[in-house]
PDB file of N, CA, C and O in Angstrom:
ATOM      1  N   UNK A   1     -84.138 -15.791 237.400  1.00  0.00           N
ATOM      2  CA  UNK A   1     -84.110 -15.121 236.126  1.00  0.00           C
ATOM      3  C   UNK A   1     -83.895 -16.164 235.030  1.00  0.00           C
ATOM      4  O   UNK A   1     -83.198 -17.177 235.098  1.00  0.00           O
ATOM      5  N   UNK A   2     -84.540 -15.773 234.129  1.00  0.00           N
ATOM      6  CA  UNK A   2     -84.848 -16.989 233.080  1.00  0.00           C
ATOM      7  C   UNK A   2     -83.681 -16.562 232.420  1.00  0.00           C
ATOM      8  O   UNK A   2     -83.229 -15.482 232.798  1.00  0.00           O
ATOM      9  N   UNK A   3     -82.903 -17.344 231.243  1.00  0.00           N
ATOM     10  CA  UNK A   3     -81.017 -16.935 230.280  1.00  0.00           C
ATOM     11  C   UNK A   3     -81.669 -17.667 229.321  1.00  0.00           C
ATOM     12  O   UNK A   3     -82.116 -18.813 229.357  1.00  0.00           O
ATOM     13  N   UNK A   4     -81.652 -16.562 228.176  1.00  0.00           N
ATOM     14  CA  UNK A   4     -81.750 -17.092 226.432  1.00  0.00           C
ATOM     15  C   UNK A   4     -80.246 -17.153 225.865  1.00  0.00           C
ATOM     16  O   UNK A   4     -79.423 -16.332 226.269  1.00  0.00           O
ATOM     17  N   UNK A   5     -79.982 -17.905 225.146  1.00  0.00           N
ATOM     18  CA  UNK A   5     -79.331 -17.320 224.054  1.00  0.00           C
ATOM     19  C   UNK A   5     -79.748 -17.333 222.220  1.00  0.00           C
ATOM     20  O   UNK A   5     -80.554 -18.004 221.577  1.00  0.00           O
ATOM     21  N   UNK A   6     -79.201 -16.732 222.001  1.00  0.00           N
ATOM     22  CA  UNK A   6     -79.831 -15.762 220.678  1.00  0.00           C
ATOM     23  C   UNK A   6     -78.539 -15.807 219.231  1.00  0.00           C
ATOM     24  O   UNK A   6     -77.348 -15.531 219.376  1.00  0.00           O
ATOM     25  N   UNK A   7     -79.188 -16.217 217.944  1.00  0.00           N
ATOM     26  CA  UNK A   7     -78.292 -16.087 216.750  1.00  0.00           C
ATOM     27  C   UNK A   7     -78.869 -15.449 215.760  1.00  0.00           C
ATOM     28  O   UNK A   7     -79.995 -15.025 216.020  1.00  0.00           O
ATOM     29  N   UNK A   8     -78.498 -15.264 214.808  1.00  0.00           N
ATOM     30  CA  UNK A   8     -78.343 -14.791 213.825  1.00  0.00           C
ATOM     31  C   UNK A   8     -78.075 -15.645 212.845  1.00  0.00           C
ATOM     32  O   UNK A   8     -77.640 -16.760 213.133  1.00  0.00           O
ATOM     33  N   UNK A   9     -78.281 -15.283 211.560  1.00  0.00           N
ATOM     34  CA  UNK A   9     -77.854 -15.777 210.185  1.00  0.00           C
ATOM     35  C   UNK A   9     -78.683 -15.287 208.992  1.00  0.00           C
ATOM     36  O   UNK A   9     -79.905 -15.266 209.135  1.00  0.00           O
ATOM     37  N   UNK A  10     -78.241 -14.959 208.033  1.00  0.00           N
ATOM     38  CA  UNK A  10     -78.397 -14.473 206.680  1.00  0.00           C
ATOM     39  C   UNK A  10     -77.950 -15.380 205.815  1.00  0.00           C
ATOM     40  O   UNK A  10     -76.995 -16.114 206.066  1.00  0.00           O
ATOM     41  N   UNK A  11     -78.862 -15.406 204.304  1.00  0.00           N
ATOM     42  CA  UNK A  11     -77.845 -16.196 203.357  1.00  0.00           C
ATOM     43  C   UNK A  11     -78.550 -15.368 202.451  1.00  0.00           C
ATOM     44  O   UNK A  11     -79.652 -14.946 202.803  1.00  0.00           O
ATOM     45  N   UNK A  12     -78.052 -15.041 201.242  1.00  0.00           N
ATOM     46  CA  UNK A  12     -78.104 -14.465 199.549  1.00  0.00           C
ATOM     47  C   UNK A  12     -79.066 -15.318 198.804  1.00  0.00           C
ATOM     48  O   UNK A  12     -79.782 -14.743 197.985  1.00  0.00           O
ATOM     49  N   UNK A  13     -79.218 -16.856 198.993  1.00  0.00           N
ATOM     50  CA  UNK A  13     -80.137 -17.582 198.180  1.00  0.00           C
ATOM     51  C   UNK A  13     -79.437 -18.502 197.558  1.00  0.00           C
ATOM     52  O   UNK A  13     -78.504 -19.045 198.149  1.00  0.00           O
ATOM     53  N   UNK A  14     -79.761 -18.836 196.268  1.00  0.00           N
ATOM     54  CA  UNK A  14     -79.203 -19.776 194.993  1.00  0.00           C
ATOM     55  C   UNK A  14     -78.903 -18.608 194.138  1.00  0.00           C
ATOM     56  O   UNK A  14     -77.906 -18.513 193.423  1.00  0.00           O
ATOM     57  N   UNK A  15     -79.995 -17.581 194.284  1.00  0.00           N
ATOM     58  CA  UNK A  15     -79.822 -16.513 192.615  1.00  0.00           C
ATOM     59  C   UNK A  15     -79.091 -15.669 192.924  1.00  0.00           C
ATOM     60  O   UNK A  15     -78.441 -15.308 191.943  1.00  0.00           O
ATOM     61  N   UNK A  16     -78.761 -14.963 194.103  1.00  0.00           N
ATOM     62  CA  UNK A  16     -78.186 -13.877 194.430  1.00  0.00           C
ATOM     63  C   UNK A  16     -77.027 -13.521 194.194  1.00  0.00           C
ATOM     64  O   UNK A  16     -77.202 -13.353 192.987  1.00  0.00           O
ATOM     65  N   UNK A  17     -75.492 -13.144 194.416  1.00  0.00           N
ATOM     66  CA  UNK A  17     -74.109 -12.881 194.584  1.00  0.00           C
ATOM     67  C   UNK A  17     -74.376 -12.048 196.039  1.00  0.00           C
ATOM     68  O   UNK A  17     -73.945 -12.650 197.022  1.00  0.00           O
ATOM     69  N   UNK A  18     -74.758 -11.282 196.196  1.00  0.00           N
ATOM     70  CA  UNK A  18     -75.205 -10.329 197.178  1.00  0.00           C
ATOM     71  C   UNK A  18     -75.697 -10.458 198.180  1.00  0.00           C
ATOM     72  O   UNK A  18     -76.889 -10.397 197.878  1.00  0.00           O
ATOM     73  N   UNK A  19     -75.616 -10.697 199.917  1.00  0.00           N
ATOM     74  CA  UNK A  19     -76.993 -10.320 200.585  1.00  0.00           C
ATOM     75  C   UNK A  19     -77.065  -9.030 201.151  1.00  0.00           C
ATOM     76  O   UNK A  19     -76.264  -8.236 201.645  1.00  0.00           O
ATOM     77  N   UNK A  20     -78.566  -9.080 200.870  1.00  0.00           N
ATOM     78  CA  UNK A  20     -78.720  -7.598 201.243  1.00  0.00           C
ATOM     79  C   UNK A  20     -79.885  -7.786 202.275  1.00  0.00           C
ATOM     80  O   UNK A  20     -80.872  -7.065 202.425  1.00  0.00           O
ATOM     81  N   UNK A  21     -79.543  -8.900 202.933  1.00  0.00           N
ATOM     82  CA  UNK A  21     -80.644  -8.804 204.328  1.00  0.00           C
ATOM     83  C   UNK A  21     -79.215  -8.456 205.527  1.00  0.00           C
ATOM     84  O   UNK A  21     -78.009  -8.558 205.304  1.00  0.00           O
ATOM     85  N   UNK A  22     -80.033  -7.969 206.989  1.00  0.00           N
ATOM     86  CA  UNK A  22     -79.196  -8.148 207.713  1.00  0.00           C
ATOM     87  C   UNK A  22     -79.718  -7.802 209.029  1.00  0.00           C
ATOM     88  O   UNK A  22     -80.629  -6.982 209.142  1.00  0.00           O
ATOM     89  N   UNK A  23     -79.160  -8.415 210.081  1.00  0.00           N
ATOM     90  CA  UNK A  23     -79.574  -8.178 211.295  1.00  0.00           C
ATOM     91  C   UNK A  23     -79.199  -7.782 212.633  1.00  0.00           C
ATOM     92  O   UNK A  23     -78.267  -8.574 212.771  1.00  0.00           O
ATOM     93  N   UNK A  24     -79.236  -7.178 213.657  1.00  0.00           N
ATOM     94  CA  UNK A  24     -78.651  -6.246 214.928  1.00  0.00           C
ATOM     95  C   UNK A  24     -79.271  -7.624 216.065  1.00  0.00           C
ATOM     96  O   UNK A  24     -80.242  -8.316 215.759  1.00  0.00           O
ATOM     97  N   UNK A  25     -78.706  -7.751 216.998  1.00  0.00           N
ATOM     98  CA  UNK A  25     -78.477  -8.618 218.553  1.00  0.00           C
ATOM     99  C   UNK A  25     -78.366  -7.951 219.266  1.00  0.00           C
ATOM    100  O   UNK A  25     -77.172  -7.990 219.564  1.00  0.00           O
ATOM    101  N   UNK A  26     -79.190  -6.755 220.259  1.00  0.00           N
ATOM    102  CA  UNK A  26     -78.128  -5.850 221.328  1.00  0.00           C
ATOM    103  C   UNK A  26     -77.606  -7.033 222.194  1.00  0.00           C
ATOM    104  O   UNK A  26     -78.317  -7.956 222.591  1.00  0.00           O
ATOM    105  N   UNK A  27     -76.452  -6.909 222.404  1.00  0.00           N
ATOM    106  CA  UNK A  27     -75.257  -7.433 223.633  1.00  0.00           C
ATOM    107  C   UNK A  27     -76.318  -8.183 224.898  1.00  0.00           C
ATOM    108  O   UNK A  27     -76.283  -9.317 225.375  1.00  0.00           O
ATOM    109  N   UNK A  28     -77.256  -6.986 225.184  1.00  0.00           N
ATOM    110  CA  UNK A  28     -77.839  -7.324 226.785  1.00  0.00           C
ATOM    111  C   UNK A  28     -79.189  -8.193 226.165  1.00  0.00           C
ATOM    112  O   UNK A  28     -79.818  -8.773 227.050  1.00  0.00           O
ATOM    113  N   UNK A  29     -79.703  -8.358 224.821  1.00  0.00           N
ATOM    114  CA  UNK A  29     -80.549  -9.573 224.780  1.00  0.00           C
ATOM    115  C   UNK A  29     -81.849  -8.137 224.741  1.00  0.00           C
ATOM    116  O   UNK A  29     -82.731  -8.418 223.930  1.00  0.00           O
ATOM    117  N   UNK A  30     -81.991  -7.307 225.158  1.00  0.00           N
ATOM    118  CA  UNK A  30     -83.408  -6.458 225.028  1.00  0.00           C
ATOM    119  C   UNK A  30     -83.877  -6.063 223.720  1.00  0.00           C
ATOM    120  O   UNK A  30     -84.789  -5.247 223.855  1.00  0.00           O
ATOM    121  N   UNK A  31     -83.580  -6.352 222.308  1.00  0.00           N
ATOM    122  CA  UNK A  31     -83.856  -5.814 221.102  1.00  0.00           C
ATOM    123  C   UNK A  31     -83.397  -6.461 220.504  1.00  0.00           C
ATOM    124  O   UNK A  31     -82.325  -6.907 220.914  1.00  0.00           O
ATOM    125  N   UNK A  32     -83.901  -6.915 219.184  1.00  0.00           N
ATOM    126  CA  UNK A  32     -83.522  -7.318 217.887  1.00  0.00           C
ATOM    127  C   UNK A  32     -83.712  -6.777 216.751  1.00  0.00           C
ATOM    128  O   UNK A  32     -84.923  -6.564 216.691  1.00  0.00           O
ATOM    129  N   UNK A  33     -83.054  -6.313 215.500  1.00  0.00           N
ATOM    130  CA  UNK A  33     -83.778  -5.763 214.520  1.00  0.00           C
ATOM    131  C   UNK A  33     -83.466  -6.802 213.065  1.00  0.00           C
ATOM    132  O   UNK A  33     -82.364  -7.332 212.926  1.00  0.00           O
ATOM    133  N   UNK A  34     -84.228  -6.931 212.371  1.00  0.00           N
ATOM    134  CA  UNK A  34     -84.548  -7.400 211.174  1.00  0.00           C
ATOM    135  C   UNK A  34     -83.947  -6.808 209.867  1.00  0.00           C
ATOM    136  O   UNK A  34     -84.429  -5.677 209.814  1.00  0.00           O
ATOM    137  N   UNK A  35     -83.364  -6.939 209.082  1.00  0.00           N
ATOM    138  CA  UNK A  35     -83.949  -5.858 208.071  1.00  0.00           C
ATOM    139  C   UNK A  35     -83.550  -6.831 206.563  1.00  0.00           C
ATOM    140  O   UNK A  35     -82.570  -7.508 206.249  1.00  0.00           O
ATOM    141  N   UNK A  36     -84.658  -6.542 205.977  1.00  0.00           N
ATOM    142  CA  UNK A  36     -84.770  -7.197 204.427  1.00  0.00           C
ATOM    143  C   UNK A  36     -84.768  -6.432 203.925  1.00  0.00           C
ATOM    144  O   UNK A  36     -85.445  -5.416 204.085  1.00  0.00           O
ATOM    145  N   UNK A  37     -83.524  -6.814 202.666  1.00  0.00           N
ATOM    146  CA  UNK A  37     -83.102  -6.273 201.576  1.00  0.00           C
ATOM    147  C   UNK A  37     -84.046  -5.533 200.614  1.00  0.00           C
ATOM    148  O   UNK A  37     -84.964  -4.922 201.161  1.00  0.00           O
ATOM    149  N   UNK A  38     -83.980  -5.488 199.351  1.00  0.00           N
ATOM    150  CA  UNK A  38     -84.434  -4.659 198.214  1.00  0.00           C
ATOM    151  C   UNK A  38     -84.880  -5.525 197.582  1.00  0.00           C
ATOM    152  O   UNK A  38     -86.004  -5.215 197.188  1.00  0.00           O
ATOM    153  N   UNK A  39     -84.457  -6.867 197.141  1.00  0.00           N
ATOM    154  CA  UNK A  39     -84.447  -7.839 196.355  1.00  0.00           C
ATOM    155  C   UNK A  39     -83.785  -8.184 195.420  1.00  0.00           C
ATOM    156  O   UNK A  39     -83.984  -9.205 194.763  1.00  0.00           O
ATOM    157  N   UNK A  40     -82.729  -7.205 195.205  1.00  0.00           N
ATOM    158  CA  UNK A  40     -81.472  -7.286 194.335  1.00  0.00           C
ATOM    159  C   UNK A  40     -81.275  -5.921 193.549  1.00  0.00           C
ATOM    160  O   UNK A  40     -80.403  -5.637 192.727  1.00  0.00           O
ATOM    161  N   UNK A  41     -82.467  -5.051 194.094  1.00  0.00           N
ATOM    162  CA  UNK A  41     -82.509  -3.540 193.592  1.00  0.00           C
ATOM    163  C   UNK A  41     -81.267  -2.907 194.176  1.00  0.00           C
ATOM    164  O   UNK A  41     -80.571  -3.358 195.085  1.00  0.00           O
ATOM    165  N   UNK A  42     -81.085  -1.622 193.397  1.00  0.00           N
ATOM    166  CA  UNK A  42     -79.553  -0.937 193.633  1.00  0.00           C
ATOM    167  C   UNK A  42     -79.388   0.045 194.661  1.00  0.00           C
ATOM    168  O   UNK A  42     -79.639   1.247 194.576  1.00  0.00           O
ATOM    169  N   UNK A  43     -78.793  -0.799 195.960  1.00  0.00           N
ATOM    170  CA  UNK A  43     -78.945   0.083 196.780  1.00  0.00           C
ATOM    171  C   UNK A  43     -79.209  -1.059 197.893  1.00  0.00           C
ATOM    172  O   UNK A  43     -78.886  -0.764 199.044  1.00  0.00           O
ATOM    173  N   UNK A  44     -79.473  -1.664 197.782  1.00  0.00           N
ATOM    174  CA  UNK A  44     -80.493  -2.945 198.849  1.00  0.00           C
ATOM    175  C   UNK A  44     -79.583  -2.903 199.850  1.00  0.00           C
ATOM    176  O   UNK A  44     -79.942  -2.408 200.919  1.00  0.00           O
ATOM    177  N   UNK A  45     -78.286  -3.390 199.712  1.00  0.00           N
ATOM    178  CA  UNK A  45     -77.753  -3.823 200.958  1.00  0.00           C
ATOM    179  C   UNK A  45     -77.159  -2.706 201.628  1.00  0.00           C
ATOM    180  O   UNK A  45     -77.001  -2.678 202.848  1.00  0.00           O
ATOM    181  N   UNK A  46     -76.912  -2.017 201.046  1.00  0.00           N
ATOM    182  CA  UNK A  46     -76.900  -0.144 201.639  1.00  0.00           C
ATOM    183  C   UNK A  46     -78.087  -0.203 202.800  1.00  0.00           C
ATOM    184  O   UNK A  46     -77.771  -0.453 203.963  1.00  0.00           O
ATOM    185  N   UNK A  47     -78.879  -0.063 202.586  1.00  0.00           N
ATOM    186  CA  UNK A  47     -80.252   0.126 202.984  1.00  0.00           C
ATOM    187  C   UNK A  47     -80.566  -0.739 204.181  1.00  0.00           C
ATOM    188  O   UNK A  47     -81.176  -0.228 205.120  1.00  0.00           O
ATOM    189  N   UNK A  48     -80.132  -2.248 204.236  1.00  0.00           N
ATOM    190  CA  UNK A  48     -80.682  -2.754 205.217  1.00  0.00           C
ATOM    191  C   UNK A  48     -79.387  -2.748 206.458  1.00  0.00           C
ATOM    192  O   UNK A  48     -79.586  -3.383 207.493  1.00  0.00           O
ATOM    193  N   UNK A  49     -78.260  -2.097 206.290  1.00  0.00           N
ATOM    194  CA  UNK A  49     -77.337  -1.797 207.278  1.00  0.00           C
ATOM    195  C   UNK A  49     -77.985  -0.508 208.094  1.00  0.00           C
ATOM    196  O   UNK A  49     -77.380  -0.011 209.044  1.00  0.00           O
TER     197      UNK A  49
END
């Protein structure tokens, strides 16, 4: 059996205060999800949780 391991990371930018990206790891390695923000619209980081 082949063993990955797997990270993560987000950053806000230079312009931002905010990030409103964010991302899921399941535990067992079978799924990842993505999710990009709004772009600084109201609500963004609501949204990508």
């Amino acid at each position: 059996m082949m063993k990955s391991c797997f990270a993560g990371i987000t950053d806000p930018g230079l312009l931002r205060t905010v990030n409103q990206d964010d991302y899921y790891i399941d535990p067992d390695g079978r799924f990842f999800i993505v999710a990009d923000g709004m772009g600084g619209h109201a609500g963004g980081q609501e949204a990508s949780k």
